[in-house]
Residue frames as qw, qx, qy, qz and C-alpha x, y, z in Angstrom:
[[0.898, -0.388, 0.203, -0.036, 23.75, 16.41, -7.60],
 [0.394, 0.581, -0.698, 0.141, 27.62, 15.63, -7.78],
 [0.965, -0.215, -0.136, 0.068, 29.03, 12.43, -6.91],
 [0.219, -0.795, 0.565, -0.009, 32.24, 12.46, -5.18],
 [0.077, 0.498, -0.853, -0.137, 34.80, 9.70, -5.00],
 [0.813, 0.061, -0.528, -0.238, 34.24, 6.19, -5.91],
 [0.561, -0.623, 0.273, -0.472, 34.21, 4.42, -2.29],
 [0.412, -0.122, 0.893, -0.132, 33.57, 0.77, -2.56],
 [0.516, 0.131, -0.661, -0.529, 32.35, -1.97, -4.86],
 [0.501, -0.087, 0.726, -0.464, 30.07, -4.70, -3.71],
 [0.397, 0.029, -0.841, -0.367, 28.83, -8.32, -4.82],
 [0.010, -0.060, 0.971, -0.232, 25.64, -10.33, -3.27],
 [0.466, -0.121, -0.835, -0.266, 22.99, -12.49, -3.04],
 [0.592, -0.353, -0.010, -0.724, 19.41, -12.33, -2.04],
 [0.145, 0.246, -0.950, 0.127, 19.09, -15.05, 1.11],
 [0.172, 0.342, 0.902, -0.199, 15.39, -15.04, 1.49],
 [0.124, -0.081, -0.473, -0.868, 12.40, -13.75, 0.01],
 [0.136, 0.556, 0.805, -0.157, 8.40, -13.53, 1.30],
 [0.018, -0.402, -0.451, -0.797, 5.98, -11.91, -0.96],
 [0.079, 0.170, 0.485, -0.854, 3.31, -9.61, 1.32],
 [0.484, 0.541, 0.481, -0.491, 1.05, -8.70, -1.21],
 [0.189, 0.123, 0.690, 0.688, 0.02, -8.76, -4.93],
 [0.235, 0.709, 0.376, -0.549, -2.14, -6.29, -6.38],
 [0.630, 0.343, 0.401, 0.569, -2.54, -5.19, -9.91],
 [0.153, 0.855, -0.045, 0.494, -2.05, -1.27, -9.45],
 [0.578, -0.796, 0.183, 0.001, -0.33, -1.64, -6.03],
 [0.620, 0.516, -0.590, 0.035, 1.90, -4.24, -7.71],
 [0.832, -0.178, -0.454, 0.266, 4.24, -6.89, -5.63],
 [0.261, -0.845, 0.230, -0.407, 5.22, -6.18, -2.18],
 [0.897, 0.055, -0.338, 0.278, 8.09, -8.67, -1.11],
 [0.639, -0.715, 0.284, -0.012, 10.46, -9.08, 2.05],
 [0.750, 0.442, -0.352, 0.345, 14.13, -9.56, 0.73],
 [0.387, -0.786, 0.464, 0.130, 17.04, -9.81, 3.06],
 [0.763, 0.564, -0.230, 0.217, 20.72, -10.35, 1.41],
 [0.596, -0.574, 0.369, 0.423, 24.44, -10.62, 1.98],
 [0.696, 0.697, -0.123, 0.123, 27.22, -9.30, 0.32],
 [0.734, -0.290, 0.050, 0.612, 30.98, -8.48, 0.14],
 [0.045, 0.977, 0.186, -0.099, 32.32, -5.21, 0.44],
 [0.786, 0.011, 0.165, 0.596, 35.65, -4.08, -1.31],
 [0.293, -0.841, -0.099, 0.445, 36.63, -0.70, 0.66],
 [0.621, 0.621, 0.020, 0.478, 38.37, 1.73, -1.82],
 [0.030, 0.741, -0.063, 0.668, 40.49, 4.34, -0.16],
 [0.122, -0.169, 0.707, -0.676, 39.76, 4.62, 3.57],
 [0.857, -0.047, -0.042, -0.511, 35.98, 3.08, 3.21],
 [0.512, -0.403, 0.695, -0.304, 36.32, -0.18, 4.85],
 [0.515, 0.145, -0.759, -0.372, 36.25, -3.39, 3.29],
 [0.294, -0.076, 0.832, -0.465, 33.90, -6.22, 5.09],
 [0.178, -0.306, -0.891, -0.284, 30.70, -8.42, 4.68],
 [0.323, 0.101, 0.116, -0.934, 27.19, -6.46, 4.77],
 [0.037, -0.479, -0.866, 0.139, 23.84, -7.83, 5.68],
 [0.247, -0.073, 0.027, -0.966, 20.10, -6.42, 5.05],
 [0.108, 0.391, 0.894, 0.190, 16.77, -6.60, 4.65],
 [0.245, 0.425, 0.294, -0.820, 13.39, -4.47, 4.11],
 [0.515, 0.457, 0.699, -0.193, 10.77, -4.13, 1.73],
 [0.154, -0.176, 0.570, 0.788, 10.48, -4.10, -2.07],
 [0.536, 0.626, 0.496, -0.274, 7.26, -2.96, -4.00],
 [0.167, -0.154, 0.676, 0.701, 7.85, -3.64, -7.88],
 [0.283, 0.487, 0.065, -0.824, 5.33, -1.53, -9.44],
 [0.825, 0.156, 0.516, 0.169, 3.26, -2.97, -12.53],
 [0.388, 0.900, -0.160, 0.116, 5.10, -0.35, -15.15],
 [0.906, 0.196, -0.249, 0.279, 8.15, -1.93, -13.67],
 [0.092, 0.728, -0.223, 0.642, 9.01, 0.59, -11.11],
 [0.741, -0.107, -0.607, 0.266, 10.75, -0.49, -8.48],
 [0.292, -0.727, 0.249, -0.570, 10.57, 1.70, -4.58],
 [0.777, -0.080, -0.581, 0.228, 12.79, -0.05, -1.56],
 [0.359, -0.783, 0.333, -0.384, 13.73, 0.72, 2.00],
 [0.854, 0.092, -0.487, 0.158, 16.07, -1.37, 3.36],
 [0.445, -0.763, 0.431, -0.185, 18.12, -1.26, 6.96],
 [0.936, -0.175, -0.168, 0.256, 21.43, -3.69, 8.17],
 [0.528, -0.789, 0.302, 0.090, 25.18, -3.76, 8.78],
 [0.659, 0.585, -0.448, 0.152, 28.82, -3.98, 7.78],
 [0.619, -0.734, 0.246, 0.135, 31.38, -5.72, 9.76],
 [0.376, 0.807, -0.448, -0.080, 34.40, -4.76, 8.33],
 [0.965, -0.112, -0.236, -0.007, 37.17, -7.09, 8.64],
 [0.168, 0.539, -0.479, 0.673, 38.65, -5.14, 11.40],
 [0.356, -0.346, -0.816, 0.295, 35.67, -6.04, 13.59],
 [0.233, 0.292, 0.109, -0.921, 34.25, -2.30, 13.51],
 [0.189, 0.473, 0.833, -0.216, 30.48, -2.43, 12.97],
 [0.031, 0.172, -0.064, -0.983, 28.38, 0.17, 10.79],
 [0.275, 0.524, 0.784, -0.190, 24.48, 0.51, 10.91],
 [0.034, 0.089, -0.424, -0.900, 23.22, 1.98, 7.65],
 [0.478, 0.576, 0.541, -0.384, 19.36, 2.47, 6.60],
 [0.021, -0.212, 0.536, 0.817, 18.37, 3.03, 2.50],
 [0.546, 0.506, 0.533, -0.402, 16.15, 3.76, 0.10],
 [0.339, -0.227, 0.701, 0.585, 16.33, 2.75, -3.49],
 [0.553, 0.616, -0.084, -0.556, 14.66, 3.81, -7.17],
 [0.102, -0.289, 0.850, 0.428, 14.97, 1.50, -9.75],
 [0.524, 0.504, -0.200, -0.657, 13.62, 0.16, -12.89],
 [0.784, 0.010, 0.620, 0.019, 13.12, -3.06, -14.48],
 [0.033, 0.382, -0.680, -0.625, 15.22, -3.37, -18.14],
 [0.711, 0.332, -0.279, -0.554, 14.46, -4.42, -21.03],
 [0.545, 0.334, -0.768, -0.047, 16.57, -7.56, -19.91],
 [0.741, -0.576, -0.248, -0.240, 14.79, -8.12, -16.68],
 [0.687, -0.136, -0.390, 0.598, 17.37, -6.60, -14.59],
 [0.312, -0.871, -0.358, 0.125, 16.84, -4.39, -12.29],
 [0.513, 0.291, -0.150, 0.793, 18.67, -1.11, -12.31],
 [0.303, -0.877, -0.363, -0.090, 18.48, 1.24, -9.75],
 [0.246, 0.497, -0.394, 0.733, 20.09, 4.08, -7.65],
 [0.598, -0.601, -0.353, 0.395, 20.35, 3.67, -3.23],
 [0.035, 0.759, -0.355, 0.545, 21.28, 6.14, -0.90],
 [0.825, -0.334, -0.426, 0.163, 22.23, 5.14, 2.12],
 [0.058, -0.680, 0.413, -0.603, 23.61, 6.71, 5.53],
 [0.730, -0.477, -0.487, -0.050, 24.00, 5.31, 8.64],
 [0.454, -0.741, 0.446, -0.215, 26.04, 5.64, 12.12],
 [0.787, -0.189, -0.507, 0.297, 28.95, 3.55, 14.30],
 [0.485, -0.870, 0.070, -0.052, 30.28, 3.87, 17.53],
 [0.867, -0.011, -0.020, 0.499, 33.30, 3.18, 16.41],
 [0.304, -0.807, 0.099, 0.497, 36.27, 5.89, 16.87],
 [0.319, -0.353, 0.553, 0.684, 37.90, 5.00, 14.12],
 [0.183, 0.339, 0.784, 0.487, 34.93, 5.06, 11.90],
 [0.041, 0.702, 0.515, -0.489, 33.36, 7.84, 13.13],
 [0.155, 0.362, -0.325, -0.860, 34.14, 9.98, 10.32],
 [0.101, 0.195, 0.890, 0.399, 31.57, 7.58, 8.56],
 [0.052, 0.566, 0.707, -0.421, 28.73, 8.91, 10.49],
 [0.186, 0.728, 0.043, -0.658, 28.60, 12.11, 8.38],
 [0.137, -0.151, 0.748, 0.631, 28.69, 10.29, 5.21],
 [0.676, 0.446, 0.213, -0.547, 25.51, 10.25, 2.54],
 [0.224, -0.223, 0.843, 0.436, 26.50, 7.47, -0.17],
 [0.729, 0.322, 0.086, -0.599, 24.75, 6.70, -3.43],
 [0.392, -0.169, 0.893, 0.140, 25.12, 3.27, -4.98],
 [0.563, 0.479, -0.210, -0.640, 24.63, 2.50, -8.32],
 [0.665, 0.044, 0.690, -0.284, 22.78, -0.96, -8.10],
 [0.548, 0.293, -0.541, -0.566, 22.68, -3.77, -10.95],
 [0.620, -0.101, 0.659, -0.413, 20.01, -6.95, -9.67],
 [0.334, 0.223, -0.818, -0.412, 19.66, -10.31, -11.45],
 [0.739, -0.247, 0.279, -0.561, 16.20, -11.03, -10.33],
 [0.897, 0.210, -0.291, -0.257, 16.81, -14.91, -11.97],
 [0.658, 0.281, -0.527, 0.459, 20.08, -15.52, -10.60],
 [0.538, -0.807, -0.201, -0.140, 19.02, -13.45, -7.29],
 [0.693, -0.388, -0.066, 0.604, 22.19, -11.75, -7.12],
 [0.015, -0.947, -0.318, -0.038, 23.53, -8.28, -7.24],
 [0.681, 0.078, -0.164, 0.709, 26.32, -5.69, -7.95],
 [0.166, -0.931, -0.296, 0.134, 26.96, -2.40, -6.68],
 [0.507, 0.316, -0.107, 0.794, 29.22, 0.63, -7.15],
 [0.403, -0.795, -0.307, 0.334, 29.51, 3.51, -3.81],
 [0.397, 0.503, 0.023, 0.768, 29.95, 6.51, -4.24],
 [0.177, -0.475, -0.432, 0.746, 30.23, 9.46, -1.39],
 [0.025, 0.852, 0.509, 0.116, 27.84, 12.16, -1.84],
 [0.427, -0.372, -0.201, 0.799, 29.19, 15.43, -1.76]]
């Protein structure tokens, strides 16, 4: 696996949270949806990005996500992305993890986005319920 260029950086904060289920070998199954801010490197857009989807933190501290939302850049150009994330609980009870993440727009001028595969390398402050990221294109 090779990462390509460094894309965008991102900052934000979990805005709700319902737990589904608890189980002690299934582990916690929990409805998260967030907002952040996106700071476009290059030609990657810069804008404010919305999700949600489901998190099941494992009890060995293994963390499996799927998530769907949207960037609107702050051109007013839209991009609908889906992901799934791996990650691990530290020894400092922060989550670390790695996302991929693709999506689509109908935008013209973002259409070159559509054929992107990005991995993000995710760092989650379950206590403070906020979150950084670094994007990276896939190539």
């Amino acid at each position: 696996m090779t990462l390509g260029e460094k894309v965008f950086e991102e900052r934000g904060k979990v805005t709700s949270m319902r737990i589904q289920s608890v189980h002690p070998i299934e582990g916690v199954k929990m409805e998260v949806s967030f907002a952040s801010e996106i700071k476009g490197i290059g030609t990657f857009p810069s804008g404010k990005n919305m999700g949600s989807g489901i998190v099941t933190q494992y009890p060995h501290g293994t963390i499996d996500s799927e998530y769907r939302g949207v960037v609107a850049t702050t051109e007013g150009e839209q991009f609908f992305w889906w992901a799934h994330e791996k990650g691990r609980v530290t020894e400092r009870g922060k989550i670390k993890s790695v996302v991929m993440v693709s999506g689509v727009t109908n935008s013209e001028k973002l259409k070159w986005m559509n054929e992107l595969v990005l991995l993000i390398e995710s760092e989650s402050d379950s206590s403070a319920q906020e979150y950084s990221g670094t994007g990276y294109r896939w190539t």
